[in-house]
C-alpha positions as CSV (number, residue, x, y, z in Angstrom):
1,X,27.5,121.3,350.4
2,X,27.8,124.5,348.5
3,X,24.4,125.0,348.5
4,X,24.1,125.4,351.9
5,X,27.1,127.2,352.3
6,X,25.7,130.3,351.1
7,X,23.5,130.5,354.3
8,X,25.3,128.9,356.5
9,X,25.5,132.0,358.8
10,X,21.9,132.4,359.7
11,X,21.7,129.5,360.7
12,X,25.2,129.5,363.3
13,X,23.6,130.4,366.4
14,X,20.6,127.7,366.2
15,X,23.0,125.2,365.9
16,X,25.2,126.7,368.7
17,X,21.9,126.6,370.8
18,X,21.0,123.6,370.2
19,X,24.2,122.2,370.7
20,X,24.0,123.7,374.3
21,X,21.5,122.2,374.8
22,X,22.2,118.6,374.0
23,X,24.7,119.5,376.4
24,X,22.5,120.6,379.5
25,X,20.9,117.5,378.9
26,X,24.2,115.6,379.4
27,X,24.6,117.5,382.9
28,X,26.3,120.6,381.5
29,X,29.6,118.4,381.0
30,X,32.1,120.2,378.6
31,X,33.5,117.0,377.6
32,X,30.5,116.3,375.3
33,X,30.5,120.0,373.7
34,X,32.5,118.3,370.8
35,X,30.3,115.0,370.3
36,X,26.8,117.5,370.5
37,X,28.1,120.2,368.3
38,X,29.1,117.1,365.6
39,X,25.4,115.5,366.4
40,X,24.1,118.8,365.0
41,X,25.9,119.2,362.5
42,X,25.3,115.7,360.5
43,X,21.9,116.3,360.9
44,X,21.8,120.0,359.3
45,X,23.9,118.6,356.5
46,X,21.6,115.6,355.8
47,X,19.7,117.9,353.4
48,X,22.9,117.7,351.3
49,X,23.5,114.0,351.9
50,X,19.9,112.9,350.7
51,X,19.1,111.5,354.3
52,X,16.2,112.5,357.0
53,X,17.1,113.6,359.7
54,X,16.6,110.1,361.6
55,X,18.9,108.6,359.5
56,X,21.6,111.5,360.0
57,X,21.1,110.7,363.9
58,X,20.9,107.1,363.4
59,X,24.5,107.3,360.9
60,X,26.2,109.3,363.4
61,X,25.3,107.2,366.6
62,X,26.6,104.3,364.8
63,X,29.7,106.2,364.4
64,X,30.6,107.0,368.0
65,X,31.5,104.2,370.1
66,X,32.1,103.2,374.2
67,X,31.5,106.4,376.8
68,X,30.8,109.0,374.5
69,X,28.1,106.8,372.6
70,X,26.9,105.5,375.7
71,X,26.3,109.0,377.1
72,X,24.8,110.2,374.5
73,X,22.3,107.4,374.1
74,X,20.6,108.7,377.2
75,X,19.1,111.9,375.5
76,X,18.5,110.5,371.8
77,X,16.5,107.4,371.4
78,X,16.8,106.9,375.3
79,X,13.1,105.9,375.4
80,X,13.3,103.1,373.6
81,X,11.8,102.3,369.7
82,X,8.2,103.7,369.6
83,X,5.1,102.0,367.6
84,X,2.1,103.5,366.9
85,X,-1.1,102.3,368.7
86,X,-5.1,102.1,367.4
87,X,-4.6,104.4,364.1
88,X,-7.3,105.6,362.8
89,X,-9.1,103.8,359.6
90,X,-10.0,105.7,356.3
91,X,-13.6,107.0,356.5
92,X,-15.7,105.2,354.1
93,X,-16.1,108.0,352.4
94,X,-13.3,109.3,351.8
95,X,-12.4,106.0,349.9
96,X,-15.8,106.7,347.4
97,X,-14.6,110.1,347.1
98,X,-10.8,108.6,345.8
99,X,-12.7,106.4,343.5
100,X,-14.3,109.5,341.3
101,X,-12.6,112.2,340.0
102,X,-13.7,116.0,339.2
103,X,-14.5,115.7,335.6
104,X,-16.9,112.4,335.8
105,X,-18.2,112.8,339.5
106,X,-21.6,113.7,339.4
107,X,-23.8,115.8,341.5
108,X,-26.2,112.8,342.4
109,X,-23.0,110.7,343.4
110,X,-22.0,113.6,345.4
111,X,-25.4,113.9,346.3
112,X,-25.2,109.9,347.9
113,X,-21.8,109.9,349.1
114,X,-23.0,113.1,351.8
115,X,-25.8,111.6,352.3
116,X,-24.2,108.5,353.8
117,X,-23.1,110.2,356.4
118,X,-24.4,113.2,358.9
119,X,-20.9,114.7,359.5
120,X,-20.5,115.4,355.5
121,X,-23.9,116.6,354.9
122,X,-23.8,119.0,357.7
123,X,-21.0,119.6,356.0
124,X,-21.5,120.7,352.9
125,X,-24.9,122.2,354.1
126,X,-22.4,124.2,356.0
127,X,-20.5,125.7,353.0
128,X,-23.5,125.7,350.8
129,X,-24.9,128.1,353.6
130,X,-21.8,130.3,354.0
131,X,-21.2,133.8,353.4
132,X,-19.1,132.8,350.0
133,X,-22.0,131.3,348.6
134,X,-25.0,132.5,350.7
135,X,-28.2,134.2,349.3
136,X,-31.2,135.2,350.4
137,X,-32.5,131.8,350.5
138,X,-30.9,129.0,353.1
139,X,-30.2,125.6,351.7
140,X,-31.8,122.8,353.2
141,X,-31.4,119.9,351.3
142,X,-27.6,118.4,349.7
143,X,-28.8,118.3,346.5
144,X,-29.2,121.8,346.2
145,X,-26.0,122.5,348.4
146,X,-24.4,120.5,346.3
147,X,-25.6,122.7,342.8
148,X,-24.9,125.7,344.8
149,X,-21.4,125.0,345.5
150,X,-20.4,123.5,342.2
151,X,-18.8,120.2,342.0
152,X,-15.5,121.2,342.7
153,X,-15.8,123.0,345.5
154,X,-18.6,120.2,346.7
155,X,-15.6,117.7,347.0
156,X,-13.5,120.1,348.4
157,X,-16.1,120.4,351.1
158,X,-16.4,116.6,351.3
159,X,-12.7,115.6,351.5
160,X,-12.4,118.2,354.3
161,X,-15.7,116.6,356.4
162,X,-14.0,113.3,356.1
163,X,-10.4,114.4,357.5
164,X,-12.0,116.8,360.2
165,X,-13.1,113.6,361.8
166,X,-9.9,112.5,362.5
167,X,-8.8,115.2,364.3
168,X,-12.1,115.6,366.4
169,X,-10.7,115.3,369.9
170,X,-9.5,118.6,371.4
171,X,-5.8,118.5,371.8
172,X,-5.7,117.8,367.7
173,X,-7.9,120.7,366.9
174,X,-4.6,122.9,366.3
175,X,-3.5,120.4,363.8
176,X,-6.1,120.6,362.4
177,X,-6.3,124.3,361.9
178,X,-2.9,124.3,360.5
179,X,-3.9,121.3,358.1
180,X,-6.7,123.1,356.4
181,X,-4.8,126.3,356.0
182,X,-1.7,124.0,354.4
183,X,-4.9,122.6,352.0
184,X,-5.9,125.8,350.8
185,X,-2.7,127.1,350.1
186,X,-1.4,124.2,348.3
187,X,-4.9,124.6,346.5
188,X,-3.7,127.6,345.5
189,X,-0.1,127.2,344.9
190,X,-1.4,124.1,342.2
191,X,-3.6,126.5,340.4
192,X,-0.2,129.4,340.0
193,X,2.1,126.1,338.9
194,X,-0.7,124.6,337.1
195,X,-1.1,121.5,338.2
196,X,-4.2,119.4,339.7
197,X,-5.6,121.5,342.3
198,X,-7.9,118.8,343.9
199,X,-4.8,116.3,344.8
200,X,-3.0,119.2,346.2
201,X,-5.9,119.9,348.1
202,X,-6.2,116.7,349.3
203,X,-2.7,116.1,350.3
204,X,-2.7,119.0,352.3
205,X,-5.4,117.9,354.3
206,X,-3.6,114.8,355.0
207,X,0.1,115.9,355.3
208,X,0.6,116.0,358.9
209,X,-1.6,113.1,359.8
210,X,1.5,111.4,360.8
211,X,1.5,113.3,363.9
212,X,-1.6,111.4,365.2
213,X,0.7,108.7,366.1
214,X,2.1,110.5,368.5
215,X,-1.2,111.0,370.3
216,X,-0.4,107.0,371.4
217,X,2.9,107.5,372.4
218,X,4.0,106.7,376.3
219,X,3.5,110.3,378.2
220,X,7.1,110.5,378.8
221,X,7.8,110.2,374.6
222,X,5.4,113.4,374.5
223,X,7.0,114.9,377.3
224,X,10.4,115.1,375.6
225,X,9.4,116.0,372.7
226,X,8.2,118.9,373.8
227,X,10.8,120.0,376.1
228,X,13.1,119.8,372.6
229,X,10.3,121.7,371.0
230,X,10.7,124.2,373.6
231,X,14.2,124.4,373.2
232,X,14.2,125.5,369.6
233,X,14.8,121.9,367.7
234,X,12.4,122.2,364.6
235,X,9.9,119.8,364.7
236,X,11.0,116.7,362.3
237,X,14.2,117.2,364.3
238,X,12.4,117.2,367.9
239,X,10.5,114.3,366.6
240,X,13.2,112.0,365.1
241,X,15.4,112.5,368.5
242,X,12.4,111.2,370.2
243,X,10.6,108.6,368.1
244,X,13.6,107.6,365.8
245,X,10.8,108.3,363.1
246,X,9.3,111.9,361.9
247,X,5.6,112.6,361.3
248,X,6.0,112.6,357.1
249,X,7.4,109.3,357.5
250,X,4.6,107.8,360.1
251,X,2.1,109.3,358.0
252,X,3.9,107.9,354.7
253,X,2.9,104.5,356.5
254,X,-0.4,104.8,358.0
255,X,-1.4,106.4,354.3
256,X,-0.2,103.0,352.6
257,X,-2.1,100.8,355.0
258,X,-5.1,102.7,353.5
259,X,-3.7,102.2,350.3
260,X,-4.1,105.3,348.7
261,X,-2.2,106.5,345.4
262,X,1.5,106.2,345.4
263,X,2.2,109.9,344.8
264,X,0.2,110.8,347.1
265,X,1.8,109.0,350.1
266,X,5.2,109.8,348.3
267,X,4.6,113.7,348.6
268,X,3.5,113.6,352.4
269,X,6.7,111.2,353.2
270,X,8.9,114.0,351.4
271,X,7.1,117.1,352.0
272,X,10.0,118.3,354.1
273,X,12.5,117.2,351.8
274,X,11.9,118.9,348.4
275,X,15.8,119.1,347.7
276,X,15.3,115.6,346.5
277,X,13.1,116.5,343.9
278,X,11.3,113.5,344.2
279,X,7.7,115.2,343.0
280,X,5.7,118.4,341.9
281,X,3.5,117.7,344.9
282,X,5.8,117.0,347.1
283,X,6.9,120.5,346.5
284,X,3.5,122.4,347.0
285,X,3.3,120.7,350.2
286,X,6.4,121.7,351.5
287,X,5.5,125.4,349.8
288,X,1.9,124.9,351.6
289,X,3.8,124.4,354.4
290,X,6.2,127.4,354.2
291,X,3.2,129.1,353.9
292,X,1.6,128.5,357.1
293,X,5.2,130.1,358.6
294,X,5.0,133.3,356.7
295,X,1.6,134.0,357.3
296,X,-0.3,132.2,360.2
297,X,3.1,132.4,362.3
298,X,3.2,128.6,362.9
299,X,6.9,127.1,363.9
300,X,9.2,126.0,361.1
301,X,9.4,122.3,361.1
302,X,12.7,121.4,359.9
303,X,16.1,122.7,359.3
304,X,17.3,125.0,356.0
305,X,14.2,126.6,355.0
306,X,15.5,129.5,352.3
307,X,17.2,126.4,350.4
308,X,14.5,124.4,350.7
309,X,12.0,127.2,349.5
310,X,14.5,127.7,346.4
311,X,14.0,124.2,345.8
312,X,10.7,123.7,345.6
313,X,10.4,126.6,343.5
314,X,12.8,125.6,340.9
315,X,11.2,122.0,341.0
316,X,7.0,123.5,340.1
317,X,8.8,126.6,338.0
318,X,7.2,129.6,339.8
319,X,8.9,132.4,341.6
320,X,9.4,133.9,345.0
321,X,7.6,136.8,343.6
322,X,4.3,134.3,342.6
323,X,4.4,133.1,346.1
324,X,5.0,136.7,348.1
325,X,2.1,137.9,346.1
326,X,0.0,134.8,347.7
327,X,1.0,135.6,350.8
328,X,0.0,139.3,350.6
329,X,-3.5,138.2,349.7
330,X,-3.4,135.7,352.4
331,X,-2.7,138.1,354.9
332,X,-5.0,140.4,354.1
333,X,-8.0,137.4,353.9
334,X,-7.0,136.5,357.9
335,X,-7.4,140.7,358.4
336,X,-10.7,141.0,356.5
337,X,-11.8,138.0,358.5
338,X,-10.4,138.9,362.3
């Protein structure tokens, strides 16, 4: 609680809004200014109380009781309990791929793996042949994309072909966008912390694939999410109101059915949550994340975000000053490239 105390102000007149508008919803009815205003603030404390937000909303609806939790039950959770539909399946690749690692991978499995499949050789092709790596002479063939690149950037390119596909369809393209910009900055931030840049890459690529679900959801589940969106709620906050369940957490389960590694699941279940300290990568993400706010201007997804940066930092050991400098040389990559 004293942790969040100290910026407690900044964040007084988002909750006021919100709880306004939890009362619109309610027919403008002052009676429930007390019963919003409380719904709020259980779920901005959660971060103190080790719960998501969807168990703070959950905790406090199973406090209230007769009118009050009756009335409220028509905004939160009112469209009854939501479950995925046709999820995507891992690409085959991307399984071979989690089965090598940098140091033994070798260009001829590389070599096989894009091969396998048009989508990764046209992409690596594609980076072999781009301005960071071009020449005067265009690469034709994977093998030599694959030399020109080096390994590790060849997987990099790989990994990223087999995610793309999964957010093919239009309306995901944004998500997409944002996913590949949180993978190169966790990328990075692994390098300044010094940890395993490839997994970081990797789980930035995948962090927000939870929000696929959503694509299934009944239109009028989409609907209201985005009229809280609209409103101001953060996103996981939006979401959990909604779908009783946030993105990290439907992505947490869709990256178990495929079983991938534990920590890897682990840091996209908690990458809003770094407070619990619960890994290194689970902090990168969520710094990844922050990233994406500061410098491509996305929406912040969640509640308490100066505490939550502090935490994160304190968790991989690096300072705001390593990750302003980052985002300096961000900014001025997106400038050099507009």
């Amino acid at each position: 609680m004293e942790a969040l105390a100290g910026i407690r102000r900044p964040e007084l007149a988002a909750h006021q809004e919100r709880s306004r508008h939890l009362v619109s919803r309610l027919g403008g009815d002052r009676q429930y200014e007390e019963i919003c205003a409380d719904l709020d603030r259980a779920v901005e404390f959660s971060a103190c109380e080790g719960r998501s937000v969807a168990d703070a909303i959950a905790g406090y609806l199973g406090d209230l009781s007769g009118a009050a939790r009756a009335q409220l039950g028509t905004i939160v959770w009112s469209l009854g309990t939501f479950v995925p539909r046709n999820l995507p399946v891992m690409p085959k690749a991307a399984g071979r791929l989690m089965k090598t690692t940098e140091e033994h991978t070798t260009t001829r499995e590389l070599e096989d793996i894009a091969a396998s499949d048009p989508v990764l050789a046209a992409g690596i092709l594609q980076a072999a042949n781009s301005a960071r790596f071009g020449s005067r002479f265009e690469i034709n063939n994977i093998r030599d994309a694959v030399m020109r690149v080096g390994v590790p950037e060849a997987r990099k390119a790989l990994f990223a072909s087999c995610v793309s596909r999964l957010f093919a369809s239009k309306p995901l393209q944004e998500i997409w966008q944002h996913s590949q910009f949180v993978a190169d900055s966790a990328w990075e931030i692994a390098g300044i912390a010094g940890m395993e840049q490839e997994a970081a890459y990797v789980a930035g690529l995948l962090h927000d694939i939870g929000r696929l679900a959503f694509v299934t959801a009944p239109v009028k589940m989409r609907e209201w999410e985005e009229s809280f969106l609209e409103a101001g709620f953060p996103r996981v906050y939006a979401e959990a109101l909604v779908y009783q369940k946030d993105h990290a957490a439907f992505g947490a389960d869709l990256l178990r059915k495929w079983t991938l590694p534990d920590g890897l699941v682990e840091a996209v279940e908690y990458h809003h949550r770094p407070e619990l300290n619960k890994s290194a990568l689970q902090a990168v993400l969520h710094l990844a994340e922050e990233m994406s706010v500061r410098v491509a201007w996305t929406p912040e997804e969640d509640l308490w975000r100066e505490m939550r940066r502090r935490a994160a930092l304190d968790q991989l050991g690096i300072s705001t000053g390593q990750l302003s400098d980052l985002a300096t040389t961000q900014k001025a990559g997106i400038r050099a490239s507009a």
